[in-house]
N, C-alpha and C positions, 0 to 999 in steps of 0.2 A: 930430493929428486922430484922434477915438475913432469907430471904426467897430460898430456892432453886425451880426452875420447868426447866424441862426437855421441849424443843420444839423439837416436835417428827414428823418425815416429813413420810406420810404414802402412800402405793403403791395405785394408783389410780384402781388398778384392787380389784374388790371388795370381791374377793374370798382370796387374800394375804389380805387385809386391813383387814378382817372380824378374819385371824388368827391373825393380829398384835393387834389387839385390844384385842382378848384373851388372848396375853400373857401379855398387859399389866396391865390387869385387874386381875390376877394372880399374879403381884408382889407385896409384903406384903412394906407397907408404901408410897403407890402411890394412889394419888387421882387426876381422870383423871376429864377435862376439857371439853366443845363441841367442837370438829369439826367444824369448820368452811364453810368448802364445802368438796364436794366428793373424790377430790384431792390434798385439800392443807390442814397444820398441824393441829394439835391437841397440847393443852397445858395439862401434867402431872405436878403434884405439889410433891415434895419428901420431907420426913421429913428432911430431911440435905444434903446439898450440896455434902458430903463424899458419903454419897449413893446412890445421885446423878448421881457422876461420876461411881460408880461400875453399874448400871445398864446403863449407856448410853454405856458401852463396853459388856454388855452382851446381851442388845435390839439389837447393830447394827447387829449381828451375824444373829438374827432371823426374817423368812422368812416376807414378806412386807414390814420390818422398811427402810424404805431407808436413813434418815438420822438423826442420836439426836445430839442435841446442850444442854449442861447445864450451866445454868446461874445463877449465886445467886445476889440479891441484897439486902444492907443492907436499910430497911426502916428507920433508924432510931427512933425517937422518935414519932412514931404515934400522939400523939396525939398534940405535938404542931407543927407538920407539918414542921419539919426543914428539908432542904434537906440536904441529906448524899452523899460520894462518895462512890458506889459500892464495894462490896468486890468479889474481883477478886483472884479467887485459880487456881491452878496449873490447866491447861490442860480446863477452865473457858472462856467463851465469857466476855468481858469488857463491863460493860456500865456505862458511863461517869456521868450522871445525873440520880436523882431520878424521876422515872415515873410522871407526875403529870395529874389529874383527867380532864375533858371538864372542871367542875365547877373552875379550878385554884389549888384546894386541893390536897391533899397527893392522889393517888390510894389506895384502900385498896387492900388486894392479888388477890381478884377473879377480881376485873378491870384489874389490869398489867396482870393477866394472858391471861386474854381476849384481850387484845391490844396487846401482845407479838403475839397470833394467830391472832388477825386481820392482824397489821404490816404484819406477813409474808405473809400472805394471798393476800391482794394487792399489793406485789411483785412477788408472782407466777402469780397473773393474771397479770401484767403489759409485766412479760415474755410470757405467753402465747398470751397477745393481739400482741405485737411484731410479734410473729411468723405467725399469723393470717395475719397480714398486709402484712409479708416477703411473704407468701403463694400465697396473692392474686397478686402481681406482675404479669409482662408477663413470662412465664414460659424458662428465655433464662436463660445458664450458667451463676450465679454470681458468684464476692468473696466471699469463703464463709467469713462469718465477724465471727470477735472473739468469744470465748466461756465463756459465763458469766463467773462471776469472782468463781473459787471453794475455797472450803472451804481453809483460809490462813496455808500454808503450809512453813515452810521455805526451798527453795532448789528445789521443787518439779514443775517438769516441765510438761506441760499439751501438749496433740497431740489428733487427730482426730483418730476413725479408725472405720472399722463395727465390731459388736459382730463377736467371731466366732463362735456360734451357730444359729441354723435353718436358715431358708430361708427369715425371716424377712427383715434382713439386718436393724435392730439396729445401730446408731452410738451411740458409747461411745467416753467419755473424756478419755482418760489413762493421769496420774498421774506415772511419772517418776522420782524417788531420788536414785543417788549412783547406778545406772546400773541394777535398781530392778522394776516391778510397784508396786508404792504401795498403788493406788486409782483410784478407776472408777466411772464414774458420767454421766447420761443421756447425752446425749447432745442437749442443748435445741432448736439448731437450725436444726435440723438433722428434715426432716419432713416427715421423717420414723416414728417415735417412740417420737417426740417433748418433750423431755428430759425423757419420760421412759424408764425405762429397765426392762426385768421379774426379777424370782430369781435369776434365770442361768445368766443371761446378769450384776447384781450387783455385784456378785461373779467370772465373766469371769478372771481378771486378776488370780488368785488362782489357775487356773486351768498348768500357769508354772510353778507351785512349787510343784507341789506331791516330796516327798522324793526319790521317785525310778524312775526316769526320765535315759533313757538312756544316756550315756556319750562319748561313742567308738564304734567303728562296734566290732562286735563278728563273730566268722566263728566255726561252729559247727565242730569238730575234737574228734573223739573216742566216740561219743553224747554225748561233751558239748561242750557249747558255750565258746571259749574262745577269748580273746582279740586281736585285729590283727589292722596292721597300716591303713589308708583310701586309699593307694596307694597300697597294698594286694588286699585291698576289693576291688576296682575299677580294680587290671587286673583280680579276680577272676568271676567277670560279665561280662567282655569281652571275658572269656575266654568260658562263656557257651553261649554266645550268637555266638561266631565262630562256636562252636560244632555243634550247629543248631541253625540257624539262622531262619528260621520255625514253630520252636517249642519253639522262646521264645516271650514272649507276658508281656504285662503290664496290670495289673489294678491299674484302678487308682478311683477316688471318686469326689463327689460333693462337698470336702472338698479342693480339688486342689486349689491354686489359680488361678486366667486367665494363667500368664505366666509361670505357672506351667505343667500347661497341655497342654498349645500351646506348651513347651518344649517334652513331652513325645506325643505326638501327632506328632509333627516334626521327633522327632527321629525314630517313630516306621511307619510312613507311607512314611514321604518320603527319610528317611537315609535307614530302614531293608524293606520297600517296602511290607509288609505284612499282614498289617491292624489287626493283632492282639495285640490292645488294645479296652477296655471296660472298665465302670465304676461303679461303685458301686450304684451308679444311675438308673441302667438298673434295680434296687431291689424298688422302692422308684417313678420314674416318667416317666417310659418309656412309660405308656400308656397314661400321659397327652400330653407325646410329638405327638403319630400317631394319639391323637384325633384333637390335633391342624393342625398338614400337611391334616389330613383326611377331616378337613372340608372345611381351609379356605387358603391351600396349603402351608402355612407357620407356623411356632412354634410358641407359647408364647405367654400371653394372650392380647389382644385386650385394655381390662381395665388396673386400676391403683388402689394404695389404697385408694384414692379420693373417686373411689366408695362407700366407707365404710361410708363415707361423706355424702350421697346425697341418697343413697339406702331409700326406705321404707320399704322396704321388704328383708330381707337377709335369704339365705337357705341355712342350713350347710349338703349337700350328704355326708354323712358316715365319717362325720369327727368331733373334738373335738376342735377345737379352745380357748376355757378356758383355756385347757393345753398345746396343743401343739403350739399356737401363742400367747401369754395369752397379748403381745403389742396390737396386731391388734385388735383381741375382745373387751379388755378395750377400745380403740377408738371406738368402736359401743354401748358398753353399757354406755360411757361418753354420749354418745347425749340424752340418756332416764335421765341420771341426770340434764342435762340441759332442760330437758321439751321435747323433742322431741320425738316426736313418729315414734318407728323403731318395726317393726313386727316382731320376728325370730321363724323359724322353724328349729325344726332339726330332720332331718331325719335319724336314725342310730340303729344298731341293739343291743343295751344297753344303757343305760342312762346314761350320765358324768356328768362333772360339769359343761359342755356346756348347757345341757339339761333343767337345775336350772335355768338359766337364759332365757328360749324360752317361747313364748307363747303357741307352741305345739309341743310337742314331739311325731313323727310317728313312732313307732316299726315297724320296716321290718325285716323277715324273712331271712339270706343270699341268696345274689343271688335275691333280692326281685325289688332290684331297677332299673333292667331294664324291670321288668314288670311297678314301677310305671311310670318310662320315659314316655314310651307308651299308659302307658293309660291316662297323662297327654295331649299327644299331642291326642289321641282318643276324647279328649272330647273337645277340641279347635276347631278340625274340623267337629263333630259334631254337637255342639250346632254354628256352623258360628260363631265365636268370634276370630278365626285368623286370622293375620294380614296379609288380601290381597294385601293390597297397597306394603307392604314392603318383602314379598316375590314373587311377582310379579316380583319387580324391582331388588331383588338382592340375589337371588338364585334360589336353581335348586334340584332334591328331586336326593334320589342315595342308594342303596341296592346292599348287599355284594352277593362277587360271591364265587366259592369254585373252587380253594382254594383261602379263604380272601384277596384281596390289599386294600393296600389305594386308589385308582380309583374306586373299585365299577364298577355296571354300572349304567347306566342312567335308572327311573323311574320316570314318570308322578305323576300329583295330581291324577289322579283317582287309578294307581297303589297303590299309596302311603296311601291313605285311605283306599282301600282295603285292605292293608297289614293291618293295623291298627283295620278293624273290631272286630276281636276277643277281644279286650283289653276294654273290656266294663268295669265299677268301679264295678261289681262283680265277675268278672273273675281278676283283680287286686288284688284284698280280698284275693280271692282263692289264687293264685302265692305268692303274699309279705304279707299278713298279714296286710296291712292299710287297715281297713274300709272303705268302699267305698264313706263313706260320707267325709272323710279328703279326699280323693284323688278327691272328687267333689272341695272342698273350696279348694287345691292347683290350679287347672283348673281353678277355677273364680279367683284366683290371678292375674297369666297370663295373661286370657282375658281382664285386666286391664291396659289400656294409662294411665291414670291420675299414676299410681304406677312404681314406679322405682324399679327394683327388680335385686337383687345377689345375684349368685348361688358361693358357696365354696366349693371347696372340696382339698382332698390332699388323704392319702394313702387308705381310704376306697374306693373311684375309680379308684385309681389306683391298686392296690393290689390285681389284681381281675383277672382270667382266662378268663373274659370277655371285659377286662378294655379296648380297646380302643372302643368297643361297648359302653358301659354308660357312656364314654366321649361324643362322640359322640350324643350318644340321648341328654345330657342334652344341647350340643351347639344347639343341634336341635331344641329344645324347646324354648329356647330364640330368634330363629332368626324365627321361627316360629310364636312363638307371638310379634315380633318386638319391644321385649328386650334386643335391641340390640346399642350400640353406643351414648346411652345420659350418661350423669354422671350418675351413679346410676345405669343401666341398663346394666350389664355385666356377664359373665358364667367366673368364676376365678378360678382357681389350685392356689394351694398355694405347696411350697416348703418345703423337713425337711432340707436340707443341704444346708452351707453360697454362695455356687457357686454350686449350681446344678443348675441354668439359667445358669449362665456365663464362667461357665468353661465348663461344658456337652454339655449341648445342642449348646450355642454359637462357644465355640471354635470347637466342635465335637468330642468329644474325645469317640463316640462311635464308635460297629467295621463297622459300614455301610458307616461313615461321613467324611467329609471334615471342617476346619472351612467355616464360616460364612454360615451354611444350604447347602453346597454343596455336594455332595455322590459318593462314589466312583465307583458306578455303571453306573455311566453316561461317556461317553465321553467327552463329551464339559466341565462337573466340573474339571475332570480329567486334563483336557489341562489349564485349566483356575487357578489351584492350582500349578500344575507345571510351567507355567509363574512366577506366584507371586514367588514363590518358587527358580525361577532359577534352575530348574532340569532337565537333558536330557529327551526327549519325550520317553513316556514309562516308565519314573519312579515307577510310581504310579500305585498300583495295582489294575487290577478291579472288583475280587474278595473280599467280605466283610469280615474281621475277624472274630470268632467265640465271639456269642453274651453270657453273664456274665454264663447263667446255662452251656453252651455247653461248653464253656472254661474249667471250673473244673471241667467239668464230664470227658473227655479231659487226664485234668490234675491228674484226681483219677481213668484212666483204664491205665492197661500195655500196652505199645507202641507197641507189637504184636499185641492187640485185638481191635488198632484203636486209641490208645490215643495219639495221633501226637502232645500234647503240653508239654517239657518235661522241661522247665524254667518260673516259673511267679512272676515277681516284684512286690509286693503290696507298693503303697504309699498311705498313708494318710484314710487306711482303714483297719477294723477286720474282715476278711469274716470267719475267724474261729468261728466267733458268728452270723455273718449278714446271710449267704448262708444258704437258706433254703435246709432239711436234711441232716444236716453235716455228717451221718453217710455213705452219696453217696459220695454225693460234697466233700467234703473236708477229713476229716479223712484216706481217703485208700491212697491218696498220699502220707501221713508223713512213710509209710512203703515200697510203689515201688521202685525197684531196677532204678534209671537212672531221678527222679523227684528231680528236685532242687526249693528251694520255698527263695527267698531274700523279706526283710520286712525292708520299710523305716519307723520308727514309732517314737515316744516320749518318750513314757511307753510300759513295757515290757506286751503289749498286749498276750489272748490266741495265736494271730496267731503269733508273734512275737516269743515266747518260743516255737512255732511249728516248725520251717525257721531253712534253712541249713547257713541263711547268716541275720544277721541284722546290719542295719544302721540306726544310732541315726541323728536325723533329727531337724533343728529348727524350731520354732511354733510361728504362730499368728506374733505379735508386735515384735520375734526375729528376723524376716527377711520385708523386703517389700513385698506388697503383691496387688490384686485387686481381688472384687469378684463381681460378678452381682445376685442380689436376685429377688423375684419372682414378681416383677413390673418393670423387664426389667431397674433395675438401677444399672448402673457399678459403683463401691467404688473404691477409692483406699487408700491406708494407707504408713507410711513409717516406718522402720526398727528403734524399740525404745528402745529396752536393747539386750545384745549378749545374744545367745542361751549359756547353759552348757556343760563346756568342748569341748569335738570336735564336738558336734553336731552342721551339716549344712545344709542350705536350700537343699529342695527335687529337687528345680530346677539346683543349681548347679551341687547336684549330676547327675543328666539326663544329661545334659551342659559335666561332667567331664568325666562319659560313653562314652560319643560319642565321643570325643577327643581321648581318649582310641582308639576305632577302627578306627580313622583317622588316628593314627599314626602307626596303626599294618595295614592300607591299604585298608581297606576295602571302595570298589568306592562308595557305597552309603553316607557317608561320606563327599563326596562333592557335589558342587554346578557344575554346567555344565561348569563354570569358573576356576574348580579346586579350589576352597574355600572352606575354612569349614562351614559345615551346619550351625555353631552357632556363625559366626563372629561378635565382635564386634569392632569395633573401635569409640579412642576419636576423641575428640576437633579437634585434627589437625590430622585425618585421620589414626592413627597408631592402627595398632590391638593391643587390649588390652586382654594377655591369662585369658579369664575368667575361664577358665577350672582348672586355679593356683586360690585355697584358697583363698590366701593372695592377689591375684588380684582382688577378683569377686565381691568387693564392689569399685574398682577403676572408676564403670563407674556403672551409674544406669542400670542393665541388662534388669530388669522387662519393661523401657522407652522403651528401645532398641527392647524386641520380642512384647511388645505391641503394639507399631506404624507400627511394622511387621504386626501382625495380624490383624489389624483393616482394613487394605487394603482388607482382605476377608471382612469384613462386609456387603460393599454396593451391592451384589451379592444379597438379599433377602430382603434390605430397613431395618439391621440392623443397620443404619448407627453407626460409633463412633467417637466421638472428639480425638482430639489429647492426649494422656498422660497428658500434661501439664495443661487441664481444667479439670480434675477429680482432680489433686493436690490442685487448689481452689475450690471445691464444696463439698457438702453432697450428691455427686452421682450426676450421669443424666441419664434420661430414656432416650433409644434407638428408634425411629430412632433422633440423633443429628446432627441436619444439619446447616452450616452456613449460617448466615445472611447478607446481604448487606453490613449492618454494621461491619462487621466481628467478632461478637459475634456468639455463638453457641447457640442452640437453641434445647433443648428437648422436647418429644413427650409423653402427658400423656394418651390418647385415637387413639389408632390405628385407622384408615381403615372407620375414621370420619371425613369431608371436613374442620368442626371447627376447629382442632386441626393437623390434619395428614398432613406434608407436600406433600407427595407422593402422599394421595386421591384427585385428581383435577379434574378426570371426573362426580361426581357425591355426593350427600349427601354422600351416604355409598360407598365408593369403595375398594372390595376385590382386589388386585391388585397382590395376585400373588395365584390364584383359580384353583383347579386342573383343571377345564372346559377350562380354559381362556379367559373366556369373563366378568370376576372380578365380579362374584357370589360366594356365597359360598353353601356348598353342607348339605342339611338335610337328615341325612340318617335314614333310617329302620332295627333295627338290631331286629329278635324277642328273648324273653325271655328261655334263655336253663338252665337246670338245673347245676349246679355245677359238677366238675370232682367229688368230694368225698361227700358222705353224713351220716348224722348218721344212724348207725343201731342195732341193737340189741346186737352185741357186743362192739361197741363204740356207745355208745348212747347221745354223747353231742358232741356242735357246741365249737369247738375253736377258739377264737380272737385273735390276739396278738396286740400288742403297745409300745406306750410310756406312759409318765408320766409328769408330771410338773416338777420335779428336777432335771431329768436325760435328758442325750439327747446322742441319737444314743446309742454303747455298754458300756454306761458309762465309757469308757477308761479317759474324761478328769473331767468329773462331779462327777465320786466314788471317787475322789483323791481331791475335795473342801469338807474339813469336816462341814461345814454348811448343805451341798448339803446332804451327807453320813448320817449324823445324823437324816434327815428331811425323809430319804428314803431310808435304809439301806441295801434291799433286794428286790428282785422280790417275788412275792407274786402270787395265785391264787383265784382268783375273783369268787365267786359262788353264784347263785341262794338262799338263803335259806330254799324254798322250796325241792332244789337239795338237798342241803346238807340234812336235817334232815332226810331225805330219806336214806341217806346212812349214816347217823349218823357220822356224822362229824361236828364239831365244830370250828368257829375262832379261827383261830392261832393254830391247829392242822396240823401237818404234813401230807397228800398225797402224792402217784403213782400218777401221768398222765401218759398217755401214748396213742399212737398211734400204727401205724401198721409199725411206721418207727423207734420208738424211744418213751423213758421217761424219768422221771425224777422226783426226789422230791423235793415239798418245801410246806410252812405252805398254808392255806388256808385263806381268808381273805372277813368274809360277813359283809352287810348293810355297806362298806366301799366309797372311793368315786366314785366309780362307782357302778353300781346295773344291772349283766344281767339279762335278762329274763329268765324264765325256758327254762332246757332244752342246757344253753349255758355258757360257762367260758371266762375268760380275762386272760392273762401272758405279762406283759411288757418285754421288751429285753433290759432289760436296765443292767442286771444283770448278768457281765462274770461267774459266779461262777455257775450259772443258766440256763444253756445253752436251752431255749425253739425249737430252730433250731432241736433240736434232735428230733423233733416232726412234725416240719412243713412238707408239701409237697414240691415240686419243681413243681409241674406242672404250666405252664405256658401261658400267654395269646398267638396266632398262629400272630399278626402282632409285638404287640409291646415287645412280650419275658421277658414279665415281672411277674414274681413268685405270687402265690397267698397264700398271708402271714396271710390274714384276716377269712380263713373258712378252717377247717379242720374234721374228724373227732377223736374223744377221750374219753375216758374212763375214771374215777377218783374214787381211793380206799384210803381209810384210810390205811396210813403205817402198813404194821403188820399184815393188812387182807389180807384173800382172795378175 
């Protein structure tokens, strides 16, 4: 008798597992199995091996399944127990022998079924004990060692690389045949993500195959785009950046690679000397950055994803991690399957599917949560349960002055309590809306030694017209109650984009910076960049460039009425969809007489069919590449199929620009030696013109400006290893310093004596503290109301976001139809209460609108998010959707970061008044 079962390998994140299980439960003639553990397979039984195989290629498609195997075996004669040789069908696992029972006898189905999930079961755990054991090592650079064996492929070559989505930093297997990928697989030693991936990260390779992938630059002529050579398009760039050289600027993204951005950072500060570049970053985490300089005098956080590890207590500020980390999170709710007790709160002004999994969800009111900061630490020092010992010894209290810096001034404990009085847990109530008994049991959290606790956040604090203020309190709060520096006990930002640590804030490619934390407002960084750099004194300008809102506001007023930026490069970014109120920012320049807009992109993005000029660019596994994600660990990858047709790396093109204006003469162009900016030379010292195509893989370029740039690093103890130890690794966390032994050695806890090379004076040493006596600073920000609020003619709070499918303006995730099918559309989130009120219905079309803009699409209640009355959700995930036409631009006064999360709006049933 031929038995078929499907071994169905399912996503350890239990919100994808919970859908995989539905659908498998849905397919007609499948009789499922037990699960075995939380994370390894499941055996299904199918009535014949034929439709066996048709459902293992329409399961792998569907969101959780991460891998099916189908296997038939023929048992032969049951009952007189003769063994048979397997029948083995096309596209079929082989098995050599018939199963046989503990007792010696034939298996009946439901044993082999259950042995086939055991079997694989303790080989997932034997890889995952593996990993465990690699983990606990001493934490210095190893080989990384091979990559379990992937499924047998004939032909198909395996590499290393990071996802390129969010901030994770994901390593995937890429699976390479015939110049194509055509398989991605966790990687199980990556100790990122210990062979997960989400949906996005399963489906990453897909995302270079949309059908409408640019092929050739176009140059807009009579308004349209028509085809033009790469040596057109490269003097037609030099030709506007002679015009004015002033008025031409870059933006660039958290999407850059390192030597992407070290390239367009080189170019534009110390070739055009004007510091007009910014990133798309400045939209996403510019306030986690001045919360970092603001407290502890340097970027990035302190912790590691360890934390996730060892935490008791984890609190999600205003953020969603289900969807928008859904790696990370499953690493926190793996510990509750394994028996471990891990507490989560989440703090957030609608309920996700973050929320399904916390023990308490606090509704806060917008703008709510730097009244709860406050009156967190109110009640610390209050009831005497902060930690005297440890702010004693290493810090110092500090309150904003007007107009705002990052210094502050100095304030005492009695000041600082006094500021505090008002923030009693009923006057909290009052401001956010958490009951004053939840914001008591947060306060006795805190005042807890015995409790490890981590705070998370990402774009709800950042996103915020207040955001390096509630950065701020929440560092405050932890160093306050001296939650600070044990495994477990850290204040973490988390990332959306694969190198917004490593390219933005690292390399500096914002308009105030220098790499490695250095600014160009200082003298001494100034002088210290132009060293490394080889640039005559005075290069480097010491004025900041205009930061991401000012630039295209800039760029959308006439050059008469002030708009001095009259050229902007986008690479590797949609501000046509990202810039909030496009109908300021963005939209008036596609019309001024003397505004030129060039777009380095993949797919013919909104901004892309906006642009006087596009250039088709390579992506991901096209080109080499390095990113650093938001545990300070630099990736690197190497270049694993050619990009389509002429499209080439963004850095060459930057690389081929500037050789342009070296050879039309322009002095910034060179080195104080008369060299060009982007020399490279081989083996035996000859330049090799990377600026030619057909040369620019003759020599690894990426080696070449990376060993460049890393030489900024030790300037603020980001130390970096050489190129050649990220080639063997799954990353290293920064500061990377060598050892004796001449191994390299990464750093998983900052500015803690265990772990931190640098901290030698003390347990905790802040070592580069705006005070400078290596404390760091708790500061006082009080609770202001929001620039906009509802009123009687827009009477409801708008949220914007993402989603679990999509990531950023869906440019590469609308174009994986697994991705497109699962979430096809941007949608509006309502109240039900809201809705009936206005008689509206799921999946009815709506007006939103603002004071700036609208827009329609269906409505979507009791969906997977649920806001509270009185407030809506819109993901941006949806070009066709454009929610920007709605948002504000108003923006935070230090760190110029747009407030994407709270607006006011309006919502009408289509057709009405």
């Amino acid at each position: 008798m031929i038995v078929s079962a499907l071994v169905v390998t399912l996503s350890a994140d239990p919100l994808l597992r919970a859908v995989a299980l539905q659908s498998l439960q849905e397919c007609p003639g499948v009789s499922l199995g037990e699960p075995v553990a939380s994370r390894l397979p499941l055996v299904a039984e199918t009535e014949s091996s034929a439709a066996g195989a048709r459902l293992c290629e329409e399961l792998a498609e569907r969101a959780g399944v991460l891998r099916v195997d189908v296997v038939a075996i023929d048992f032969g004669d049951e009952a007189a127990g003769a063994p048979s040789r397997a029948a083995s069908e096309a596209g079929e696992a082989s098995v050599d022998a018939l199963p046989r029972s503990r007792g010696g006898g034939v298996m009946d189905r439901r044993e082999f079924l259950k042995a086939s999930a055991m079997a694989t079961a303790a080989a997932a755990a034997a890889q995952l004990a593996l990993h465990d054991q690699a983990a606990a090592q001493p934490t210095t650079a190893r080989q990384a060692p091979p990559p379990p064996a992937p499924p047998p492929a004939e032909g198909v070559r395996w590499d290393k690389a990071p996802c390129r989505f969010c901030g994770t930093g994901c390593h995937v297997q890429v699976g390479v045949k015939a110049g194509k990928v055509v398989a991605i697989a966790g990687d199980q030693h990556a100790e990122v993500n210990k062979g997960l991936l989400c949906v996005k990260g399963y489906h990453v390779g897909l995302a270079l195959y949309g059908k409408d992938r640019l092929t050739q630059p176009l140059l807009r002529q009579n308004g349209k785009l028509v085809p033009i050579t790469w040596e057109r398009a490269l003097e037609v760039i030099a030709d506007r950046v002679l015009a004015d050289p002033k008025g031409f600027a870059i933006y660039g993204s958290g999407q850059w690679t390192i030597p992407e951005g070290y390239a367009a950072q080189k170019l534009i500060k110390a070739g055009l000397a004007s510091n007009q570049i910014d990133p798309n970053a400045r939209l996403c985490m510019a306030s986690a950055v001045t919360g970092f300089l603001s407290t502890y005098g340097v970027d990035e956080p302190a912790g590691c994803y360890d934390d996730l590890d060892r935490a008791d207590v984890v609190i999600m500020w205003g953020n969603n991690p289900a969807e928008m980390h859904p790696v990370l999170f499953s690493r926190i709710v793996d510990r509750r399957l394994r028996g471990e007790k891990v507490e989560l709160i989440d703090l957030t002004t609608r309920r996700t599917r973050t929320s399904g999994f916390c023990d308490r969800t606090l509704l806060f009111t917008p703008h709510g949560d730097l009244a709860i900061a406050n009156g967190i630490a109110h009640l610390l020092l209050a009831s005497g349960t902060w930690d005297k010992e440890f702010v004693g010894k290493f810090c110092n209290f500090r309150q904003r002055t007007e107009p705002p810096t990052l210094d502050g001034k100095a304030l005492d404990l009695d000041g600082y309590r006094a500021a505090l009085a008002s923030y009693t847990p009923e006057k909290v109530e009052e401001l956010s809306g958490v009951p004053a008994e939840d914001l008591r049991y947060l306060a006795s959290l805190f005042a807890r030694r015995d409790l490890r606790i981590t705070s998370l956040w990402c774009m709800g604090m950042n996103q915020h017209t207040r955001g390096t203020a509630i950065n701020d309190l929440v560092h405050g709060i932890h160093l306050l109650s001296g939650h600070f520096g044990r495994p477990g006990d850290a204040p973490t930002s988390l990332t959306g984009q694969p190198s917004a640590c490593g390219t933005v804030r690292e390399v500096g490619t914002l308009a105030h910076a220098l790499p490695g934390g250095l600014v160009v407002t200082k003298e001494e960084h100034r002088k210290e960049a132009e060293a490394l750099w080889n640039l005559p004194a005075g290069r480097i300008n010491a004025k900041p460039g205009y930061h991401t809102v000012e630039m295209w506001k800039r760029f959308s007023t006439p050059a008469d009425k002030g708009g001095d930026i009259s050229t902007i490069w986008v690479q590797v970014t949609n501000p046509a969809r990202t810039l909030p109120n496009l109908n300021t920012l963005f939209a008036p320049s596609r019309t001024l007489p003397g505004k030129f807009l060039i777009v380095s992109d993949v797919y013919p993005t909104a901004t892309a069919m906006a642009a006087d000029l596009v250039l088709p660019s390579a992506m991901w596994v096209e080109k080499n590449g390095m990113f650093g994600n938001s545990e300070r660990r630099t990736q690197q990858w190497f270049k694993m199929v050619p990009p389509p047709g002429q499209a080439r790396d963004d850095c060459w093109q930057t690389i081929a620009v500037a050789r342009k204006l070296f050879e039309r003469g322009v002095p910034g162009m060179k080195d104080k030696d008369g060299k060009f900016l982007f020399q490279v030379v081989d083996a035996a010292g000859k330049e090799v013109p990377i600026w030619q195509w057909d040369s620019y893989y003759k020599v690894n370029v990426d080696e070449q400006l990376f060993n460049e740039y890393r030489r900024f690093s030790r300037h603020k103890h980001k130390d970096l290893a050489p190129y050649s130890e990220y080639v063997k690794a799954r990353g290293l966390r920064w500061p990377v310093v060598q050892t004796a032994d001449g191994s390299w050695r990464e750093t998983r806890f900052r500015f803690s004596k265990a772990d931190d090379p640098y901290a030698t004076k003390a347990e905790i040493q802040f070592y580069h503290s705006v005070t400078k006596d290596d404390r760091a600073l708790i500061w006082f920000h009080p609770w202001e109301p929001p620039p906009e609020r509802p009123d009687r003619d827009y009477p409801l709070w708008l949220c914007t976001g993402r989603v679990l499918e999509h990531w950023h303006t869906g440019t590469m995730t609308m174009r994986i139809p697994q991705l497109r099918r699962a979430m096809p559309q941007a949608y509006c989130e309502m109240n039900r209460d809201d809705a009936r009120a206005l008689g509206i219905h799921s999946g009815e079309v709506v007006v939103l609108e603002s004071k700036r803009g609208k827009l329609e699409l269906p409505v979507w209640l009791d969906g997977r998010g649920q806001p509270p009355p009185g407030t809506v959700f819109v993901p941006f995930f949806d070009e066709s959707l454009a929610i920007n036409l709605v948002t504000l631009e108003d923006y935070d006064p230090l760190s110029k970061q747009p407030d994407y999360k709270k607006c006011a709006v309006r919502v009408r049933k289509k057709g009405a008044s």
